[in-house]
C-alpha positions, 0 to 999 in steps of 0.5 A: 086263746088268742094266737097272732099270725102275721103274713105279707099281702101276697106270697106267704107259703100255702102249708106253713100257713093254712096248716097252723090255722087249721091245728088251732082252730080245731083246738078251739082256739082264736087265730088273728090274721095281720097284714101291713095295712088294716083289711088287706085280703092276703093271697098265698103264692099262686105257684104253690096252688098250680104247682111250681114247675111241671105241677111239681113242688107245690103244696100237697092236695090235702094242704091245698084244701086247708088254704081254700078252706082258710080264704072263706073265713072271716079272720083272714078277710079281717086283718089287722095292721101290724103296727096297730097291734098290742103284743100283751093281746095275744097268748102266742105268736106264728111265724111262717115263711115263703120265698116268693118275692112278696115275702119280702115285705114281711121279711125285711118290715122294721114294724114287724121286727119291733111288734115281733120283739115286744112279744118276745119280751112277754115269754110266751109261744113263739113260733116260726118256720122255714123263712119266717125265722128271718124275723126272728133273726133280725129282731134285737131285745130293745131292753138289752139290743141283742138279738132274739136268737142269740143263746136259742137253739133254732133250725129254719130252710136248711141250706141244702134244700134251699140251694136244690131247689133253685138249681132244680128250677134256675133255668126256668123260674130264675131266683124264685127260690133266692128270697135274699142273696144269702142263704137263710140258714148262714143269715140264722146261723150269723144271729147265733152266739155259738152255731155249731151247738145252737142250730139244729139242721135235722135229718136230710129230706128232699120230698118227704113231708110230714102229714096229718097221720104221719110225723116221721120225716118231720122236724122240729126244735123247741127251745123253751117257749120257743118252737122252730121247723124247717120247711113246709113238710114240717107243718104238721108237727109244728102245728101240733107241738105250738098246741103243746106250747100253748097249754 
């Protein structure tokens, strides 16, 4: 199966990318990388590599190594533009997240809201994590013009650890942690009919993540074809439940 993966030229999150391609590449299926413009060589978030502040945050080693394995393969060298892109091409859609500036690119691209909204349309896997459920929030039904997530449970970034980690990093890094001036969970949440029984927060984490051999601290909510996780700690079993979508 196909499987499309938008991302912005540069500063998409590490894990919610490279760990989805690694799951479903070792399942035997096609992932298909697309960019704003046709043949960008995305980059991750270099913060993420290094380590945000003291070499704390950033991605785990294990992740970091499906990165670099990620950026020797032909399909993220070869991306396709988003605007050239027929949705009824692929059997399912990822949509991952980061917070760094250029996230914002992809973020907030209409382009992207409308390729993202055909594919909707079709009910097939849709999946998005952390940040990249922005899209999904501000994406509109062309055919009825309400939104995407309007009677879908969901999670995304909750806010707490959105607000934790700017405060942590503020006196250093400034906004690095503030992609917008609202926070992603009152954005996802203002998408909702009913928040209160539509989004799902999931158990308090801070530095505990999910890992190739343990779900445990994972969180994910699925919503018929739909699949939402909250932050890169989530990756794993995010991946492994779009496998289950997807078959």
């Amino acid at each position: 199966m196909r499987v499309l993966l938008p991302v912005p030229d540069r500063d998409f999150d590490v894990t919610e990318v490279s760990v989805p391609w690694r799951i479903l590449r070792d399942a035997g299926h096609d992932v298909v990388f697309a960019t704003e413009r046709a043949g960008t060589r995305p980059a991750a978030d270099p913060r993420l590599l290094s380590g945000v502040i003291f070499g704390q945050l950033g991605a785990t080693e294990e992740a970091k190594r499906c990165y670099e394995e990620l950026t020797r393969a032909d399909e993220f060298t070869a991306t396709a533009a988003w605007s050239d892109l027929d949705p009824a091409a692929f059997d399912g859609l990822i949509l991952p997240g980061g917070h760094a500036p250029g996230m914002r690119q992809y973020l907030g691209s209409p382009v992207l809201r409308q390729l993202v909204a055909r594919f909707w349309s079709l009910d097939r896997p849709v999946g998005a994590i952390c940040h990249g459920v922005l899209v999904l929030a501000r994406a509109t039904d062309p055919a009825t013009g309400r939104g995407l997530l309007a009677d879908r449970r969901t999670t995304c970034l909750p806010k707490y650890m959105e607000r934790t980690a700017y405060l942590t990093t503020a006196w250093r890094l400034g906004r690095y942690y503030r992609t917008y001036p609202a926070y992603v969970e009152d954005e996802v949440k203002s998408a909702l009919d009913d928040s209160g029984s539509q989004f799902q927060r999931g158990p308090r984490v801070l530095t505990c993540r999910g890992t190739a051999t343990d779900d445990t601290p994972a969180f994910v909510v699925t919503d018929r074809n739909y699949l939402s996780a909250r932050w890169p700690g989530d990756a794993y079993l995010f991946g492994r439940r779009f496998l289950e979508l997807l078959k």
